[in-house]
C-alpha positions as CSV (number, residue, x, y, z in Angstrom):
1,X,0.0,0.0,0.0
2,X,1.1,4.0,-0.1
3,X,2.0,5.2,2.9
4,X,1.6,8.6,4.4
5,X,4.5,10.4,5.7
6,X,4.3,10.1,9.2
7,X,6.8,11.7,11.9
8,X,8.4,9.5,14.2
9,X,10.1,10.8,17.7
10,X,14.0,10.7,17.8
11,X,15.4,7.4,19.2
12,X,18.6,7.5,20.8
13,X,20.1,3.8,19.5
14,X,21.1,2.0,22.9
15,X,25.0,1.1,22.8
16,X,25.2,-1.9,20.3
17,X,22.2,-1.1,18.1
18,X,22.3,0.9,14.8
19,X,19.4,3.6,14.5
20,X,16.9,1.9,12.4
21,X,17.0,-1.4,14.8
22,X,16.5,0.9,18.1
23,X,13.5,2.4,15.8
24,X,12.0,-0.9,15.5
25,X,12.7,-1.8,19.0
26,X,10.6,1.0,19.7
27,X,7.5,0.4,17.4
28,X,7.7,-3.4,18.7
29,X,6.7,-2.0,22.4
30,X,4.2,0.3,21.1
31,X,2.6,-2.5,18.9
32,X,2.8,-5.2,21.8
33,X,0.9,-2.1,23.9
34,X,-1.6,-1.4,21.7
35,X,-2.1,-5.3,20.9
36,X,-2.6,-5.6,24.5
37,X,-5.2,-3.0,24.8
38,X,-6.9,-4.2,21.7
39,X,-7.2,-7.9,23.1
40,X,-4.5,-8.8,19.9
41,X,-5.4,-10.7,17.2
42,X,-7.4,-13.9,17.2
43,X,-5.3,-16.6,17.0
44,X,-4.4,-18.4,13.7
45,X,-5.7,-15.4,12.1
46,X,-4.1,-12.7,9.7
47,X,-1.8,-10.5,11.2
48,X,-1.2,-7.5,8.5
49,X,-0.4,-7.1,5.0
50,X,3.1,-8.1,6.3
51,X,2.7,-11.4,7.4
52,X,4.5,-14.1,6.1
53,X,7.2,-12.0,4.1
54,X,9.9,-12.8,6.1
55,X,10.3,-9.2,7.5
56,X,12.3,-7.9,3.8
57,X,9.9,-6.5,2.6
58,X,11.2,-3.1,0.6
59,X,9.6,0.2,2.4
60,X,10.7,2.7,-0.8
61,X,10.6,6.6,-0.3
62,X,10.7,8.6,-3.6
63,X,11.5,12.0,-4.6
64,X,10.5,13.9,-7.6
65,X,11.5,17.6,-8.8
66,X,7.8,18.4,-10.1
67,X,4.7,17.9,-10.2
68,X,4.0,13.5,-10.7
69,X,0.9,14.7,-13.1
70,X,3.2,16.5,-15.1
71,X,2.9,13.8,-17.8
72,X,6.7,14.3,-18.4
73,X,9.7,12.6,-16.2
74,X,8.4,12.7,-13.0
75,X,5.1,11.2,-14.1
76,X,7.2,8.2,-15.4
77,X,9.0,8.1,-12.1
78,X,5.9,7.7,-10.5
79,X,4.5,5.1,-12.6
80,X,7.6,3.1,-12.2
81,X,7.3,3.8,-8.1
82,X,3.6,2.6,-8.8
83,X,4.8,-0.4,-10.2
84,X,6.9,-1.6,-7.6
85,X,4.1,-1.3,-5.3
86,X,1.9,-4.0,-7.2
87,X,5.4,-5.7,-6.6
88,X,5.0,-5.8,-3.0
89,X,6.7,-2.7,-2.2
90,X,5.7,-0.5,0.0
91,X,6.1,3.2,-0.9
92,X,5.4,6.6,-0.4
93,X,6.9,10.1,-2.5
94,X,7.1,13.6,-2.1
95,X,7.0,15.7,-5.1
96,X,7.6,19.5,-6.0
97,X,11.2,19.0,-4.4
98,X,13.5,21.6,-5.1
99,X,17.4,21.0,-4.8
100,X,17.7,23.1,-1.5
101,X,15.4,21.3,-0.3
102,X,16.3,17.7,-0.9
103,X,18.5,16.8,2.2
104,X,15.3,17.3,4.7
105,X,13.3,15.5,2.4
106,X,16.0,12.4,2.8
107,X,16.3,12.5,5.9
108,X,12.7,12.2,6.9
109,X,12.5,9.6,4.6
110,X,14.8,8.0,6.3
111,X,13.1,8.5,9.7
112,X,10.0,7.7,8.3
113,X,11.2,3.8,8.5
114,X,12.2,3.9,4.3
115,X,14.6,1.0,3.8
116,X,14.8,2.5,0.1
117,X,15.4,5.8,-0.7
118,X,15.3,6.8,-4.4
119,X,15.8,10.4,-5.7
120,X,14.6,11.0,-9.8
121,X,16.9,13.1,-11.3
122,X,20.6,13.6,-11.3
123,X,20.3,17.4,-9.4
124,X,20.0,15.0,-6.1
125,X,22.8,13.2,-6.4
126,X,25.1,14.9,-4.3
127,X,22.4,15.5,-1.6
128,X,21.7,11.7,-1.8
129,X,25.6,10.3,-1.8
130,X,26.1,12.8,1.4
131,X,22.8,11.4,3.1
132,X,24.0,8.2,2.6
133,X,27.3,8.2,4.0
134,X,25.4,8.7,7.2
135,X,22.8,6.2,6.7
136,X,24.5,3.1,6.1
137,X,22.1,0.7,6.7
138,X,19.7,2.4,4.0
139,X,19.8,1.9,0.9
140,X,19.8,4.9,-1.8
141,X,19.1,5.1,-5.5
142,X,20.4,8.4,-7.4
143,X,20.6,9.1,-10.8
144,X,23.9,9.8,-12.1
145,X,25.2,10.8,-15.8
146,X,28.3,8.6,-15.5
147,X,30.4,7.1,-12.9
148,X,30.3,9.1,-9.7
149,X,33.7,9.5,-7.7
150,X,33.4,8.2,-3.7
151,X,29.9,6.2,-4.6
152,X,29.0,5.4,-1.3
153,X,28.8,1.7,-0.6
154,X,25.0,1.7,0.3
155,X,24.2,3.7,-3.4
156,X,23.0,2.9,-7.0
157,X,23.3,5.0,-9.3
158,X,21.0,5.0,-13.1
159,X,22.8,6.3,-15.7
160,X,20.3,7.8,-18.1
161,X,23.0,7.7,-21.0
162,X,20.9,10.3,-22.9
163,X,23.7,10.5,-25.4
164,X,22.8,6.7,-26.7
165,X,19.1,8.2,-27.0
166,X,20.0,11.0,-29.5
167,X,22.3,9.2,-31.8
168,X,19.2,7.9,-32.9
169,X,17.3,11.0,-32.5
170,X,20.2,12.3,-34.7
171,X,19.5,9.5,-37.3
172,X,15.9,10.6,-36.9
173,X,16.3,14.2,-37.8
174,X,18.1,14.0,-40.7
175,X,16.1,11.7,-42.7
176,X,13.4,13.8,-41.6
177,X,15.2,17.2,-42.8
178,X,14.9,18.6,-46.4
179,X,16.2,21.9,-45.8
180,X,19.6,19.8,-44.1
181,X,19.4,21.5,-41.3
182,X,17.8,20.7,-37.8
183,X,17.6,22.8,-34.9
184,X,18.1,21.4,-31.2
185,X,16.1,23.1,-28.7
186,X,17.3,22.5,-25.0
187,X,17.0,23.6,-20.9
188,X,20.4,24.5,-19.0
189,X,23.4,23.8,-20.7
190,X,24.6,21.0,-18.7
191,X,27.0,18.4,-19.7
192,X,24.4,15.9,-20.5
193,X,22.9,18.3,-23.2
194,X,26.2,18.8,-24.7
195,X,26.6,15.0,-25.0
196,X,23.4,14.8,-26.5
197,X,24.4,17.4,-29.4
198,X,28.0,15.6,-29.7
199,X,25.8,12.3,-30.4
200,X,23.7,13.8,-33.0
201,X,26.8,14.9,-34.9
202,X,28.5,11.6,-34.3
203,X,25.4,9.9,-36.2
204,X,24.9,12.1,-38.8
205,X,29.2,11.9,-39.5
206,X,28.5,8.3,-39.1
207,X,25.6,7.7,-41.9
208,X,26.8,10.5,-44.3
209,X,24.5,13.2,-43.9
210,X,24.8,16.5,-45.0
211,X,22.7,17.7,-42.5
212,X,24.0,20.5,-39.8
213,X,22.6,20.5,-36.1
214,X,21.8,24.0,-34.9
215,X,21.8,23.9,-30.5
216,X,20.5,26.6,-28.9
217,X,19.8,26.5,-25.4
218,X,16.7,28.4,-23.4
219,X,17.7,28.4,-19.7
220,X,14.8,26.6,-18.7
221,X,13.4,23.5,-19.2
222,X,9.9,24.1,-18.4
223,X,9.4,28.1,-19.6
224,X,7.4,26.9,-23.1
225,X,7.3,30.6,-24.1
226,X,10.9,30.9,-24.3
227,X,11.0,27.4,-26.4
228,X,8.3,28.8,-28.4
229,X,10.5,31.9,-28.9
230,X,13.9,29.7,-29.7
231,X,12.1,27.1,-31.7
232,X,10.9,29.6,-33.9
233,X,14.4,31.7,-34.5
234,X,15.4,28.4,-35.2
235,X,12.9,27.8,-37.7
236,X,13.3,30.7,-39.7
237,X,16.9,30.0,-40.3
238,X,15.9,27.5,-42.5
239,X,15.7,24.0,-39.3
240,X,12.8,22.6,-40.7
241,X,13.0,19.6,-38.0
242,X,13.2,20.7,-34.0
243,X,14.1,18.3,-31.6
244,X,13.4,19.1,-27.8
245,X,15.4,18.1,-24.8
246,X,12.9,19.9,-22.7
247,X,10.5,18.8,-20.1
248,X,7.1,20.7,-19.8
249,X,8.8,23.6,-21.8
250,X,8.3,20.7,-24.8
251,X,4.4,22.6,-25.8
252,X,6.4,25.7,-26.8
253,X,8.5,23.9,-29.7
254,X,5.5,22.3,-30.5
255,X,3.6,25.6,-30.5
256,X,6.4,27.4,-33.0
257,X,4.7,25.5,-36.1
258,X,1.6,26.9,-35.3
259,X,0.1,28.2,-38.6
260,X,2.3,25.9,-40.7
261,X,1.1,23.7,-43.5
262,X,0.7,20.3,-42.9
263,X,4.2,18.1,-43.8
264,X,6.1,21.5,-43.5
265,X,8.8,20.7,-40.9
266,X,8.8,18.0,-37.7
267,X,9.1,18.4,-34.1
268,X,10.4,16.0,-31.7
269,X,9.8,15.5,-27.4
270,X,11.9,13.5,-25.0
271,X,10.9,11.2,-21.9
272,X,6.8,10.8,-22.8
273,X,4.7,10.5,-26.0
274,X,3.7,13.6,-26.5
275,X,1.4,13.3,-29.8
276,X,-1.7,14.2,-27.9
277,X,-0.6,17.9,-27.0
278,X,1.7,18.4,-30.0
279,X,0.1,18.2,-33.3
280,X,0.1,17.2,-36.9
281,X,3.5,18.6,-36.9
282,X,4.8,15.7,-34.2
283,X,7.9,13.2,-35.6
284,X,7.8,11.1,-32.2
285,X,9.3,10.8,-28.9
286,X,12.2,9.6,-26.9
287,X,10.9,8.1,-24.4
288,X,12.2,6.5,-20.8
289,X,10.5,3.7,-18.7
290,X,12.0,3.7,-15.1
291,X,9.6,0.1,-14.6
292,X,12.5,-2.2,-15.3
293,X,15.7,-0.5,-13.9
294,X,13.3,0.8,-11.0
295,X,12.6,-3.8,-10.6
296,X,16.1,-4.9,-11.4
297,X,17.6,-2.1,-8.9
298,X,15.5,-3.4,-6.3
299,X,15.6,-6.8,-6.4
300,X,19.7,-6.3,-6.8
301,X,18.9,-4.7,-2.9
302,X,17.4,-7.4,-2.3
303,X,20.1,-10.1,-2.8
304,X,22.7,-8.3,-1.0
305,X,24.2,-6.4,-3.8
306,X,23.7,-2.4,-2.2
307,X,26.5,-0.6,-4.8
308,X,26.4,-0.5,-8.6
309,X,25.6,1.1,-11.9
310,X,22.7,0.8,-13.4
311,X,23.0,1.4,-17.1
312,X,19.5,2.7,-19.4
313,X,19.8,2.2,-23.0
314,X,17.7,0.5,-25.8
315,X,17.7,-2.4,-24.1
316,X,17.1,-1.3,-20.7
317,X,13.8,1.6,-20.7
318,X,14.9,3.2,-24.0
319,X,13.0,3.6,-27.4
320,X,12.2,5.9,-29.9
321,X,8.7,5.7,-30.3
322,X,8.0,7.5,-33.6
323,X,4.5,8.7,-35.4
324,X,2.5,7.1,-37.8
325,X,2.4,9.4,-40.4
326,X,7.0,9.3,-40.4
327,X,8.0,8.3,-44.1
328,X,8.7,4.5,-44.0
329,X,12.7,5.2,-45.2
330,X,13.1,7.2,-41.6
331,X,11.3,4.6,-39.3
332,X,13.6,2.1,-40.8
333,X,16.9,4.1,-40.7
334,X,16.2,4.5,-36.9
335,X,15.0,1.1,-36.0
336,X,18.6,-0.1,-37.3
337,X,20.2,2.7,-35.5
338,X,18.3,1.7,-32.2
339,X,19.6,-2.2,-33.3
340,X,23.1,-1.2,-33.6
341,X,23.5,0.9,-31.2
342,X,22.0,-2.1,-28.5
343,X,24.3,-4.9,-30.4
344,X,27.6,-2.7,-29.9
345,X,27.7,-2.4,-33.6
346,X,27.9,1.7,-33.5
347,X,29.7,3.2,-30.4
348,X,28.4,6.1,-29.4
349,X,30.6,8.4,-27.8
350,X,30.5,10.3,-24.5
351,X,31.2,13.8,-25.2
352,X,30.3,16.5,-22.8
353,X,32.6,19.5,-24.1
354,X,30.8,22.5,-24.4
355,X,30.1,23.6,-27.4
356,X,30.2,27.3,-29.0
């Protein structure tokens, strides 16, 4: 079930016993209490949703950036949360978490009884990696682009390789492109972003396209207007294809072929399927599914392993899920792209210098 945040008292651990086990200590002598009081319950009957679990099961705290109805990446964060709850999990999330805030939120997780604490998105890391280190009988889940340095021993990380993503974003583009040039409309300038460029160029260099990738960035991934206003500069420099690395700022790219004829130019989203909000202009999606590394994460936990990397890719919570009315020629080109890139047939490189 989903729990409610609850606040529990401060337990000083007796000498010998970490924090969480004086904690349960604790809520063993209330529970025998209120049993007592209650009469306890019959015998030979059920005894909570817990019963006969062996005490492991996984008590998972999340926390999101935005809003979980944002239909974006913390709405699949939430479904993936969701998902390990029909698993068996118990869980509970806080959303609308903003990075000053995230320690306090981890560490009332963590005194709410979580024996899982996972943060979605890679701004938490170094909240959740300092947390961690001193909480080591928890277990933490961050989101990392790479291999962090001094991973703490109780931490996974999910590395979102975005950069594998837009190789084939790049092969999408430029079989979409008849002007040969496509415009790349992203957030904050981070090193992920510029990756996600340097891939595009490494595919297009890599299948022989004349086609030139215009990056502009807008400082925000959710202010639409000012995607609105980029997407369109970019459009009248001759881009006839734009493709977002935006969150909910995504409706303003969409918004910039307003007025446009039908067939005249293609605009692309990351992390959901955006067609219903995005028109007849809309080439497809990248799109992420947390479900499976959220599972195999976990049940890693679970057997003992409580340090690693967990890597997303094609095969692992990735796809390019593309429209029906793409030409046939670009839905093939990117299906082999996604193929090669998941055999190890194309290497896509990790390049995070910054460009201009």
């Amino acid at each position: 079930m989903t729990r409610s945040r609850i606040s529990i008292p401060s337990i000083a651990a007796p000498r010998g016993l970490t924090r969480r086990a004086a904690t349960t200590l604790a809520f063993a002598s209330i529970s025998a209490l209120v049993l007592a009081g209650c009469g306890g319950a019959e015998e030979g009957g059920d005894t909570g949703s817990d019963a006969g679990d062996g005490g492991d099961k996984q008590v998972i705290a999340a926390i999101f950036s935005g809003p979980t109805n944002d239909a974006d990446y913390n709405a699949v964060g939430l479904t993936a949360l969701k998902a390990a709850e029909s698993a068996g999990a118990e869980i509970s999330f806080s959303e609308k978490v903003a990075v000053p805030d995230v320690e306090a939120r981890l560490t009332e997780a963590v005194g709410d009884g979580a024996t899982v604490v996972w943060t979605h998105g890679s701004q938490f890391y170094d909240a959740t990696a300092k947390v961690a280190k001193n909480n080591p009988d928890v277990n933490f889940i961050a989101e990392y682009d790479g291999v962090p340095k001094d991973q703490p021993a109780n931490v996974w990380t999910i590395d979102r390789q975005f950069h594998l993503g837009f190789y084939g974003m790049g092969v999408f583009a430029s079989k979409l492109s008849k002007t040969g040039t496509v415009g790349y409309v992203g957030g904050l300038s981070l090193p992920f972003s510029m990756a996600e460029v340097h891939a595009m160029e490494q595919a297009l260099k890599d299948t022989g396209a004349k086609t030139t990738v215009k990056p502009v960035w807008t400082g925000d991934f959710n202010d639409a207007a000012k995607a609105q206003q980029f997407a369109t500069q970019l459009l009248g420099q001759g881009a006839d294809v734009i493709v977002g690395s935006l969150n909910q700022g995504s409706t303003g790219t969409f918004q910039a072929f307003e007025g446009r004829a039908a067939g005249d130019g293609w605009v692309t989203a990351k992390y959901t399927d955006k067609s219903a909000a995005a028109g007849e202009h809309y080439a497809g999606s990248l799109v992420y599914d947390f479900d499976k590394p959220l599972a195999d994460v976990l049940a890693k936990i679970k057997a003992g392993e409580e340090k690693g990397n967990y890597l997303l890719g094609f095969d692992t919570g990735v796809t390019i899920k593309m429209a029906d009315g793409v030409p046939a020629d670009a839905k093939a080109a990117v299906e082999k792209a996604m193929a090669d890139v998941k055999s190890g047939a194309v290497k896509v490189e990790l390049n995070t210098e910054k460009i201009g």
